[in-house]
PLY file of the C-alpha trace (Angstrom):
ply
format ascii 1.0
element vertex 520
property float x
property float y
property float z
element edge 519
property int vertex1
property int vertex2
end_header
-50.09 -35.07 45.67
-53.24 -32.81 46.47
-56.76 -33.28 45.49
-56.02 -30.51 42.60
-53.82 -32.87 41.05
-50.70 -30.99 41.59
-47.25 -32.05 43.16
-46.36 -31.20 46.03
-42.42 -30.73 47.14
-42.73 -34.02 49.11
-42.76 -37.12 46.25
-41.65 -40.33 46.55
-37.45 -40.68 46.40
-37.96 -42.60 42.89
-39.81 -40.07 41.12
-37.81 -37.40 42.07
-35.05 -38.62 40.60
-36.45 -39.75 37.38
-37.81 -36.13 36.85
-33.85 -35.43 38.12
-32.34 -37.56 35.66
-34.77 -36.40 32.81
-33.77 -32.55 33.53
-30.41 -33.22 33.22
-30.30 -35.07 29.88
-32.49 -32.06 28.57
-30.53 -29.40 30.04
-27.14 -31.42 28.58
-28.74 -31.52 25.42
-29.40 -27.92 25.33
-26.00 -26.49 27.06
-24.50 -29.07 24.82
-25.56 -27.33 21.32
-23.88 -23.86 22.59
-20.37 -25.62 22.43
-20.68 -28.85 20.04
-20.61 -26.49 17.05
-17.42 -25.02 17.85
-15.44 -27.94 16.08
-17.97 -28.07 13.11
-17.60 -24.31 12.39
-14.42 -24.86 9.84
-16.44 -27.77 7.94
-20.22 -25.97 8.15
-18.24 -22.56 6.53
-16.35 -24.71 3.81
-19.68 -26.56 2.82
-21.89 -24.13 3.25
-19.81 -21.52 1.50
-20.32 -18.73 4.37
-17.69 -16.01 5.15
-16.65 -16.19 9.74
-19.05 -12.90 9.59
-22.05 -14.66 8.47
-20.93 -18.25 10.23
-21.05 -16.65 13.93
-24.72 -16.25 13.78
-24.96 -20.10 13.96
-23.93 -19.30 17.09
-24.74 -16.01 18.69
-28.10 -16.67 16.73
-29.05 -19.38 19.30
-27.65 -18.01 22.20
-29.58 -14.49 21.64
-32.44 -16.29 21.04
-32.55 -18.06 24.68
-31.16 -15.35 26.52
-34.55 -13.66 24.76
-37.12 -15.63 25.79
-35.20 -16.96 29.05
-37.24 -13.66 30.51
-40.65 -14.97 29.44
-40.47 -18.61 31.11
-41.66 -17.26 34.24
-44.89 -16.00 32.19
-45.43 -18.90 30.06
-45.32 -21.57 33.66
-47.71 -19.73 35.15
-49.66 -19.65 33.22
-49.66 -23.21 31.52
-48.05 -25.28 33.88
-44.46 -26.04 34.02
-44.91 -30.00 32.19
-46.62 -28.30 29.55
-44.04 -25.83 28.91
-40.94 -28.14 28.97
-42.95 -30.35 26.86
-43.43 -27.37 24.46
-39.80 -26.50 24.56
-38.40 -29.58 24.20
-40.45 -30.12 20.85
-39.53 -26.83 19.68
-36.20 -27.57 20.56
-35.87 -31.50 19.05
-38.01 -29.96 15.96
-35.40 -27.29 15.41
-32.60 -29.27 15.59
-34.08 -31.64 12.66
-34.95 -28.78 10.94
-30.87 -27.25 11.61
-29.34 -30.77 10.00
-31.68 -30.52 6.70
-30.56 -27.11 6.29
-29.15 -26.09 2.59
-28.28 -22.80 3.36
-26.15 -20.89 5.82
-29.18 -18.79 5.97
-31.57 -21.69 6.67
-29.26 -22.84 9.22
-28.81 -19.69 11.16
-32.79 -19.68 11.31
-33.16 -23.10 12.34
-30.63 -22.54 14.87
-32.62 -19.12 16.68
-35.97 -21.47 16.47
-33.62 -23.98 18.06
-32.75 -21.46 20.67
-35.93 -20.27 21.94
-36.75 -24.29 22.54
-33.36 -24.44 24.76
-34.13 -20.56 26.40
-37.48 -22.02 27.59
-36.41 -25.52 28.96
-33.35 -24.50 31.04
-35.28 -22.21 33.93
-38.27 -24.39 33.89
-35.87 -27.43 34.17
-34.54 -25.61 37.18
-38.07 -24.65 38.49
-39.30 -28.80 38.00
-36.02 -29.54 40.15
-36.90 -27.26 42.93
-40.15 -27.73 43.02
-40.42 -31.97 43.57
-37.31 -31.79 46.02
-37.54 -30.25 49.69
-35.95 -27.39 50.60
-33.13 -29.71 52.93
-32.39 -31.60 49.19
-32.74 -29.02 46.77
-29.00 -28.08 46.97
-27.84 -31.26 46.44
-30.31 -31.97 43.59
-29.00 -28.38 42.24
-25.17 -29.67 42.46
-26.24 -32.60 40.47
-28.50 -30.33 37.81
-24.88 -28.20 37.45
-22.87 -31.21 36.28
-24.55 -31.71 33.54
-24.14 -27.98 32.37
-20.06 -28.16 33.55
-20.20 -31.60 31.58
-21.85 -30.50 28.25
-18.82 -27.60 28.68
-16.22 -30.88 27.97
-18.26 -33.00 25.85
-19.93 -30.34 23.65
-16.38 -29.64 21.15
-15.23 -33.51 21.40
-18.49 -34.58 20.55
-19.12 -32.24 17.62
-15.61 -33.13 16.47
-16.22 -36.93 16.08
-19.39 -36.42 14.42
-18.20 -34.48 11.95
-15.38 -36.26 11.27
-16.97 -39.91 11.06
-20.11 -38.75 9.39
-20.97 -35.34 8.77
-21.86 -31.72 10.20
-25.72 -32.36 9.94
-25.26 -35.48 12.31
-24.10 -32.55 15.29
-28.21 -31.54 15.51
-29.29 -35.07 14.42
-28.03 -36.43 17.88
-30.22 -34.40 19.78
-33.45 -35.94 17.81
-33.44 -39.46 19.30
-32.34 -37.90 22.56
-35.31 -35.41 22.53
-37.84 -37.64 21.85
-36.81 -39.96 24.78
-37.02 -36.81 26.89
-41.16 -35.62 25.49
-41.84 -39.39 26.44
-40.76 -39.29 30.04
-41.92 -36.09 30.55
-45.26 -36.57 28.85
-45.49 -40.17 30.76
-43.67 -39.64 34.41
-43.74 -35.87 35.03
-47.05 -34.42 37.43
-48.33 -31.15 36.48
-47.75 -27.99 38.21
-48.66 -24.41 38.48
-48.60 -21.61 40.31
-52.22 -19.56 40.89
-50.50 -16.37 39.31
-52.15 -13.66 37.23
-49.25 -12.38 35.67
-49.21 -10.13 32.79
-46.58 -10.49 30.06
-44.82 -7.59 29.23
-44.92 -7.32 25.47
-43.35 -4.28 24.95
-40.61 -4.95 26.82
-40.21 -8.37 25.09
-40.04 -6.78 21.29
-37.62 -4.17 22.89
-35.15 -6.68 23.91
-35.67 -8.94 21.52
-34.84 -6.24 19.02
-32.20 -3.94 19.99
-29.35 -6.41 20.30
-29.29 -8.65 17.57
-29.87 -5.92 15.59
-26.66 -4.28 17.07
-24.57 -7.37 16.47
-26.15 -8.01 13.17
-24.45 -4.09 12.41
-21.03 -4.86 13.97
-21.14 -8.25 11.67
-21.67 -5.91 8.54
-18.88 -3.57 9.33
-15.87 -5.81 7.93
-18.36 -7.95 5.47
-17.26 -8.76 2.28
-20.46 -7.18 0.37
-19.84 -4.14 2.37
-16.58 -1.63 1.19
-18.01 1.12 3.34
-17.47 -0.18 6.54
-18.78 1.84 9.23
-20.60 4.51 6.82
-22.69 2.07 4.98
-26.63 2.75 5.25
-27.34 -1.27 6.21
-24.55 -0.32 9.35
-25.77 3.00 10.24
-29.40 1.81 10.19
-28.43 -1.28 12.58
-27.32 1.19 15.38
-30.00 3.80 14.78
-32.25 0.79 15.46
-30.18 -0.85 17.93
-29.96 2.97 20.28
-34.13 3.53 20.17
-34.79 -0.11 20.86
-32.90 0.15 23.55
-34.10 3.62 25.07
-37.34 2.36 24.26
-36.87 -0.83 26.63
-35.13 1.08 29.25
-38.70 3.52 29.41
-40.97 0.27 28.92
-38.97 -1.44 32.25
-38.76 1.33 34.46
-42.63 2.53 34.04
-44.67 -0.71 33.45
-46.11 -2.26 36.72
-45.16 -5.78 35.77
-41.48 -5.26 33.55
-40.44 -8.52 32.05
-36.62 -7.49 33.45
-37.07 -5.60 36.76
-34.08 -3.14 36.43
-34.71 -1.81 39.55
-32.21 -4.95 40.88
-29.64 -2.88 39.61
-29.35 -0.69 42.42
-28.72 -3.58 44.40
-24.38 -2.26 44.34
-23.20 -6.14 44.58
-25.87 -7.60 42.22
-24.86 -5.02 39.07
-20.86 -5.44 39.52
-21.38 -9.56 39.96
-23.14 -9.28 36.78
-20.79 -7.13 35.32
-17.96 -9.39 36.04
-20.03 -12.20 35.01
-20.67 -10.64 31.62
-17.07 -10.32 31.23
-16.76 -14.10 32.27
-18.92 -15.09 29.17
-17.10 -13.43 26.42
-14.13 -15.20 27.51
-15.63 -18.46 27.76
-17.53 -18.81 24.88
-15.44 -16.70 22.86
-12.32 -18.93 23.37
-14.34 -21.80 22.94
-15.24 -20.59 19.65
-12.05 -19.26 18.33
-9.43 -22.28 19.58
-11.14 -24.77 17.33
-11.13 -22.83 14.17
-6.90 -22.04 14.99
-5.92 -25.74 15.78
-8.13 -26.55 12.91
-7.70 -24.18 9.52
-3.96 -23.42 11.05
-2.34 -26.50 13.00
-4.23 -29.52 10.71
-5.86 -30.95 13.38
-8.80 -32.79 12.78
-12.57 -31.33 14.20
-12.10 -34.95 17.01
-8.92 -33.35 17.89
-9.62 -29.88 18.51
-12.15 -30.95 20.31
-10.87 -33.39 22.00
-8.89 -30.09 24.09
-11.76 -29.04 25.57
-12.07 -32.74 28.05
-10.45 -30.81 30.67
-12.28 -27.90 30.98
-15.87 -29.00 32.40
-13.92 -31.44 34.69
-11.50 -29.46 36.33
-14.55 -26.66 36.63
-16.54 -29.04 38.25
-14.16 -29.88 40.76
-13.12 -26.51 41.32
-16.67 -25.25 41.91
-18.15 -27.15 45.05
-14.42 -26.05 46.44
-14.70 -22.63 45.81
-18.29 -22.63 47.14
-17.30 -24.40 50.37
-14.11 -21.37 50.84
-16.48 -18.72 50.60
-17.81 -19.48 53.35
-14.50 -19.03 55.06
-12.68 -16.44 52.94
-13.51 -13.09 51.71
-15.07 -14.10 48.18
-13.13 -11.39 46.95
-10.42 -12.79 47.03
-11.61 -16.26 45.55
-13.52 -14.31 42.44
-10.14 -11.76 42.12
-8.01 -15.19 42.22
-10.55 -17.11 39.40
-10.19 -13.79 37.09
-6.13 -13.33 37.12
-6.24 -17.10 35.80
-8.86 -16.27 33.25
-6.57 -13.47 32.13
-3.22 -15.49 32.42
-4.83 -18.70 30.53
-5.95 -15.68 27.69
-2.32 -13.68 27.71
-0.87 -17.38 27.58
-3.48 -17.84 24.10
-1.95 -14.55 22.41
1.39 -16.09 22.04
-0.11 -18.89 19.71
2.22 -19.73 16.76
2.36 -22.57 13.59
4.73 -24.34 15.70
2.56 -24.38 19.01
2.03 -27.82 20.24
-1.32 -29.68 21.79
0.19 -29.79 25.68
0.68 -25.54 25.27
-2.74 -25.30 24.28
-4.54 -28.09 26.51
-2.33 -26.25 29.71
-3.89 -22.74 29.18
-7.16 -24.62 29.11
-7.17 -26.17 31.92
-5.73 -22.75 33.67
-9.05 -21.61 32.61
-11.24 -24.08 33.15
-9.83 -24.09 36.81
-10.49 -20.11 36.64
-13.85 -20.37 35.56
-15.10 -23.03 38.26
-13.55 -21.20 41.59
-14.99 -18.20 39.78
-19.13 -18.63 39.42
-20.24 -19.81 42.72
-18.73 -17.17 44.86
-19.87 -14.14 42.20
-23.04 -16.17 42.23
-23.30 -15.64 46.00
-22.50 -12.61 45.74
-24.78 -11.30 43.53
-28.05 -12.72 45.41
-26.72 -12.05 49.14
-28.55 -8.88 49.12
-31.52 -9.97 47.38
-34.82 -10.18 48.45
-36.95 -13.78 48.39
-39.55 -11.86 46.46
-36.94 -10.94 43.49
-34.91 -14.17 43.99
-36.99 -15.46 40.23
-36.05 -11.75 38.53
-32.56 -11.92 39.40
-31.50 -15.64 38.65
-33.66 -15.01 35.22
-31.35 -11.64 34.92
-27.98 -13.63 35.36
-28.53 -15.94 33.16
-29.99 -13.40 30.53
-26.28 -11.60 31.64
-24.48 -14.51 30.51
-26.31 -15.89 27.37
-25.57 -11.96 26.03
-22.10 -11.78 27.45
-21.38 -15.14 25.08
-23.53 -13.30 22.51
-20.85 -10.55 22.48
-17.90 -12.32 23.40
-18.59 -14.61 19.84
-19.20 -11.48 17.46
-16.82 -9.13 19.20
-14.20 -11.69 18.38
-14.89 -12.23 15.06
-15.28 -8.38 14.13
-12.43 -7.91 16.14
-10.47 -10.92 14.12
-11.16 -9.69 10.99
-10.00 -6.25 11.90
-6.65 -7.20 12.88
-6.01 -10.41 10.14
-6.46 -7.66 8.29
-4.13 -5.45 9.49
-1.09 -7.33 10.25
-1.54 -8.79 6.35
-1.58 -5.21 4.96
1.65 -5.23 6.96
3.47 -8.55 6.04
2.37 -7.51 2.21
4.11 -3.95 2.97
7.38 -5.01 4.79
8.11 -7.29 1.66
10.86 -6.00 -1.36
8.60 -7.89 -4.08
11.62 -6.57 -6.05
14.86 -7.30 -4.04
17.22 -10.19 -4.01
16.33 -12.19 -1.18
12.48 -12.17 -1.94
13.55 -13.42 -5.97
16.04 -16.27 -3.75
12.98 -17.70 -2.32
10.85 -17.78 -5.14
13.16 -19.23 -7.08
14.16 -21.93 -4.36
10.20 -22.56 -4.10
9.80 -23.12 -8.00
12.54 -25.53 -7.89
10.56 -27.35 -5.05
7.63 -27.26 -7.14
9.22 -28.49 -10.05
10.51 -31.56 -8.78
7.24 -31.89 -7.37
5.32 -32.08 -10.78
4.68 -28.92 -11.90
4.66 -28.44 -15.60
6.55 -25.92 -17.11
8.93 -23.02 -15.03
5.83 -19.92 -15.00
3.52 -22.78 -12.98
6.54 -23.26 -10.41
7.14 -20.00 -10.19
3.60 -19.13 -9.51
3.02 -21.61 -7.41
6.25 -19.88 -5.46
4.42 -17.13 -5.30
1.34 -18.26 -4.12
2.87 -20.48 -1.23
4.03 -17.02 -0.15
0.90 -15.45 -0.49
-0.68 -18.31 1.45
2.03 -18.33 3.95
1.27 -14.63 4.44
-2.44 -15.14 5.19
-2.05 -17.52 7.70
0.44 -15.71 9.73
-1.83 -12.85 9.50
-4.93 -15.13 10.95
-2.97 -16.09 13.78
-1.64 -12.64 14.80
-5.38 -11.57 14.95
-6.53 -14.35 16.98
-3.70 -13.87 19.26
-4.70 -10.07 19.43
-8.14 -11.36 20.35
-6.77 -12.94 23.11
-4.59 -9.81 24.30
-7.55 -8.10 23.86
-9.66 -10.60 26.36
-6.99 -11.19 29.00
-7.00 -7.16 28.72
-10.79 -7.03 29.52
-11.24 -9.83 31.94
-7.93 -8.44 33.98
-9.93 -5.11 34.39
-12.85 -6.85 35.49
-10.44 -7.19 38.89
-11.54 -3.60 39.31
-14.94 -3.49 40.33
-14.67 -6.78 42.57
-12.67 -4.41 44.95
-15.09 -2.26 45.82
-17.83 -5.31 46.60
-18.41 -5.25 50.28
-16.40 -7.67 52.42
-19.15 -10.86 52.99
-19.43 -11.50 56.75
-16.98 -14.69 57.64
-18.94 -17.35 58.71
-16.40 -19.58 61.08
-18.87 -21.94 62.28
0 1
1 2
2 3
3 4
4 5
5 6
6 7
7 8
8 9
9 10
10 11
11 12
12 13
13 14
14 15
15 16
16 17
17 18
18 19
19 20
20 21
21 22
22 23
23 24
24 25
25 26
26 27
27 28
28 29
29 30
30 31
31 32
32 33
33 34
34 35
35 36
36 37
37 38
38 39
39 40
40 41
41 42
42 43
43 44
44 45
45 46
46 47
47 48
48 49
49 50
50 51
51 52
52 53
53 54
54 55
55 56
56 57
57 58
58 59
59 60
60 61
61 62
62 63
63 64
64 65
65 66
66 67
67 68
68 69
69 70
70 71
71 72
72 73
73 74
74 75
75 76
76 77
77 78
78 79
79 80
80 81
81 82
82 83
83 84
84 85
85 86
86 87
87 88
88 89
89 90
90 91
91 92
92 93
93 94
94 95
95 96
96 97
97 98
98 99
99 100
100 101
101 102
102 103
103 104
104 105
105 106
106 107
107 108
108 109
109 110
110 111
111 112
112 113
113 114
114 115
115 116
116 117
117 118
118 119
119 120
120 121
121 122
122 123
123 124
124 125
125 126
126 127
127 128
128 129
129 130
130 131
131 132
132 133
133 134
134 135
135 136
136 137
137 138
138 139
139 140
140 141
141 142
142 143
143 144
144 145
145 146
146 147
147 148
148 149
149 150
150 151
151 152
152 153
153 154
154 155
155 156
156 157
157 158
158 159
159 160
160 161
161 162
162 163
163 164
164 165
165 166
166 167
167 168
168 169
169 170
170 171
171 172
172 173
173 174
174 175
175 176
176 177
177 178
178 179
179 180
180 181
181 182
182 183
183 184
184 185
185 186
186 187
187 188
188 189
189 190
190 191
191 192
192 193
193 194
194 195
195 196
196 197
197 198
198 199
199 200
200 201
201 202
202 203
203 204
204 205
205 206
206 207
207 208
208 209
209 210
210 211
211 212
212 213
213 214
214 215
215 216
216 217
217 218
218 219
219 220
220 221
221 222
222 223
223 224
224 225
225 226
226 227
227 228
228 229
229 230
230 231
231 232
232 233
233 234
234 235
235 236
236 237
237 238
238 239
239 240
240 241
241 242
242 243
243 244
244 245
245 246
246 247
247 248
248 249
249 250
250 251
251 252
252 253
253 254
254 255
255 256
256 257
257 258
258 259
259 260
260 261
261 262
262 263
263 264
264 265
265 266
266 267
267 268
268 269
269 270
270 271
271 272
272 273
273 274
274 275
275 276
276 277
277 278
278 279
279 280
280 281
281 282
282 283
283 284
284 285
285 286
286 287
287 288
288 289
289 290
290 291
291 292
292 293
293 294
294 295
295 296
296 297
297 298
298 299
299 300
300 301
301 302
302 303
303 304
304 305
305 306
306 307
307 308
308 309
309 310
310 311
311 312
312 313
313 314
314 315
315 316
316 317
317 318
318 319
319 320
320 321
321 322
322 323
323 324
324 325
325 326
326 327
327 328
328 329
329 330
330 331
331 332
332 333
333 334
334 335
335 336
336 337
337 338
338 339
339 340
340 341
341 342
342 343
343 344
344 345
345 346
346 347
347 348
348 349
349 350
350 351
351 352
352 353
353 354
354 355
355 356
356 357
357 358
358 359
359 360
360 361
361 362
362 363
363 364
364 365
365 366
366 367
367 368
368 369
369 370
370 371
371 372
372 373
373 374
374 375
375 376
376 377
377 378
378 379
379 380
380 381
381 382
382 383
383 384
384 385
385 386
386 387
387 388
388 389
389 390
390 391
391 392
392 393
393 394
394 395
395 396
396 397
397 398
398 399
399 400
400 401
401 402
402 403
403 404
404 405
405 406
406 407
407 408
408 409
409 410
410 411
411 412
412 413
413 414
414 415
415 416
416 417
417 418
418 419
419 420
420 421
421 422
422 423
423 424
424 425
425 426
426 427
427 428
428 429
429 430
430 431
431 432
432 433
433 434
434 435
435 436
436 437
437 438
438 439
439 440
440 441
441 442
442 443
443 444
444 445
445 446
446 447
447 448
448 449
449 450
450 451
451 452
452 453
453 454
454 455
455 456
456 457
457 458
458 459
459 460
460 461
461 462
462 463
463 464
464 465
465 466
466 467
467 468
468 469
469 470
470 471
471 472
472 473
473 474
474 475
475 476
476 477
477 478
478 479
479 480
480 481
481 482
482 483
483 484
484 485
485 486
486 487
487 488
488 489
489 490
490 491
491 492
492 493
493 494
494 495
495 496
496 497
497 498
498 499
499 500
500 501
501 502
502 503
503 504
504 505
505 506
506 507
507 508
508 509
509 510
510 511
511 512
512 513
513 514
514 515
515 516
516 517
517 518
518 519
């Protein structure tokens, strides 16, 4: 330690790893809360009363939220010191997550959960930042490797762990987990952790904040309101067309504010950089599939199968390990092999595990669904670290902060979009294919009176009361049975639809410039 009272990168081999260990706990905490609702969703919906349109905001809510202020952390540690900051964020964060569990409301919950997310936006680059900075360069890999298993981790744990909780105690015990855990964190920090700062004069970019802060949600928030209940006018109604009015100046607006200000919170100028913008492009793509399968297989298994929230969850084990393993592999072939070839290979099994998805049925059974996970799981981890490589090969040291901030941005908002794109896209098509059931039926003909009949006998020996409740009750198992075929054709057409998208992605990867081979 200097004289100033600031670390240094050379500490003593104890203390590094306590500030290690610490990170990780936070940053599985935080990565943690973008999955371990997943398997509460059915419950949250049923006791809350909220409609799938006005449920995804508990979740693209907090991930919009740290992919906002994930560009501002840079900002806020200069200039107040990186322990200060994660000390800040992880209060925000623990105090939001209190604040999620007491919640009455679906609309106090989605709040709670964006207040939530700006704690968790903030603590995962400075987290990163308090790793590199108290490990050498010759360890900060290795420290890095270990910071990334408890993100791939959180990936497995996140959906089993919501799933118990909720179905031993309740949904509010999903957020009060992280309190306890949260507070353990402030202490060590506050207690353990040196301070640190850079001498920087930066100037935060405000305009370009509200900008981006603005014309997304706002966008998504209109796409959610297209195929609301409380809205009959779908794409014509005012609260839609004002959305994406909004949404389209916002946006020119930040594009202006970024390309003229000296100091732009999001330095587009990266994007020229050919490699960097398809990488991100294909890892935009790679986070709509992953958190928007993540989000719909629970609420299938669940409201369709009978499986229990522990159950569904329980699916998801695989995943985080078998991406964790596949990872430091890929990394370690890309030094050898074109990493075309590894990314092309990691999205055809993204796509496969997704075409495999849009056969889904009533009768589909745990080992078909757990198989196509781990497909994808393994697609996802020989994916990342080559794209990842990729994307940064041509990048200068000076814009090394802008364009790790600008990936990560890339993925909370692909995640963003890959969650409400599914759901507008899901009640689209449920909606379709059960105007279609309803019109291939004869209500009239012989065969549909057979059933009904042979249903209101069932129900009679059941305990219905008289022959009109049978025969209604007939007629609403039909109904029923109607519905939930209808559900699963759209969430297999959401699939279709995603192994459609992330098998394009295969495009752009081919015109990425062959990476020197390294054969030492």
């Amino acid at each position: 330690m200097n004289n100033s009272g600031m670390i240094t990168p050379k500490e003593s081999s104890s203390y590094k790893w306590f500030i290690l260990g610490n990170v990780m706990i936070s940053t599985f905490m935080v990565v943690l809360d973008s999955t371990v609702v997943n398997t509460a969703l059915p419950v949250i919906m049923g006791t809350l009363g909220a409609s799938m349109n006005t449920a995804e905001w508990i979740l693209t809510g907090y991930m919009l939220s740290m992919a906002t202020v994930l560009s501002t952390t840079g900002w806020l540690s200069n200039r107040f010191g990186y322990k200060n900051v994660f000390i800040a964020s992880l209060v925000i964060f623990t105090f939001g997550s209190f604040m999620c569990g007491n919640s009455g409301t679906i609309g106090e919950l989605i709040f709670w959960r964006i207040i939530e997310g700006v704690g968790g936006g903030m603590l995962m680059p400075v987290g990163m930042s308090i790793v590199t900075t108290v490990f050498p360069p010759e360890e900060r890999s290795t420290a890095l490797g270990f910071w990334a298993i408890a993100t791939a981790a959180s990936v497995s744990f996140g959906p089993m762990i919501g799933g118990y909780l909720v179905d031993n105690f309740n949904w509010n015990y999903i957020f009060y987990v992280n309190i306890p855990i949260g507070i353990l964190c402030i202490v060590v920090t506050m207690v353990l952790q040196k301070r640190y700062a850079h001498p920087n004069n930066l100037k935060l970019d405000l305009a370009g904040l509200v900008t981006s802060a603005t014309f997304l949600p706002v966008f998504l928030y209109g796409l959610s309101q297209v195929n609301a209940s409380t809205n009959p006018e779908g794409w014509s109604s005012p609260v839609v067309m004002a959305c994406m009015w909004i949404a389209a100046v916002s946006f020119i607006l930040f594009l202006y504010f970024e390309l003229n200000v000296k100091m732009p919170l999001i330095d587009l100028r990266i994007f020229k950089d050919w490699k960097f913008s398809i990488a991100n492009l294909v890892i935009f793509v790679f986070a709509i599939g992953m958190f928007g399968s993540t989000f719909l297989i629970p609420l299938y298994m669940q409201d369709n199968l009978g499986y229990s929230a522990f159950e569904a969850g329980l699916v998801f084990l695989p995943v985080g390990l078998v991406q964790a393993i596949g990872s430091p592999i890929a990394g370690r072939l890309a030094k050898y092999i074109d990493p075309r070839i590894i990314v092309i290979t990691g999205l055809v099994m993204l796509a496969t595990s997704f075409f495999i998805n849009s056969t889904f049925t009533l009768q589909t059974d745990r080992t078909f669904i757990v198989s196509s996970l781990i497909l994808r799981g393994a697609g996802m981890g020989i994916l990342y670290p080559p794209l990842l490589s990729v994307a940064l090969e041509s990048i200068t040291p000076k814009q090394m902060a802008q364009a790790s901030s600008i990936t990560n941005i890339i993925r909370q908002v692909g995640g963003s979009v890959g969650v409400a794109y599914f759901t507008f896209l899901l009640t689209i098509r449920r909606s379709f294919h059960s105007q279609l059931y309803s019109e291939t039926i004869d209500y009239t003909g012989q065969t549909y009176n057979n059933i009904i009949n042979k249903l209101a006998n069932f129900f009679s020996s059941v305990g219905s009361d008289t022959t009109e409740s049978a025969l209604s009750q007939g007629k609403q198992y039909i109904i029923q049975w109607l519905n939930t075929e209808a559900y699963i054709k759209g969430i297999n057409d959401d699939f279709f639809i995603g192994g459609i998208v992330t098998a394009l992605a295969i495009i752009p990867v081919l015109f990425l410039r062959k990476k020197k081979i390294n054969t030492k």
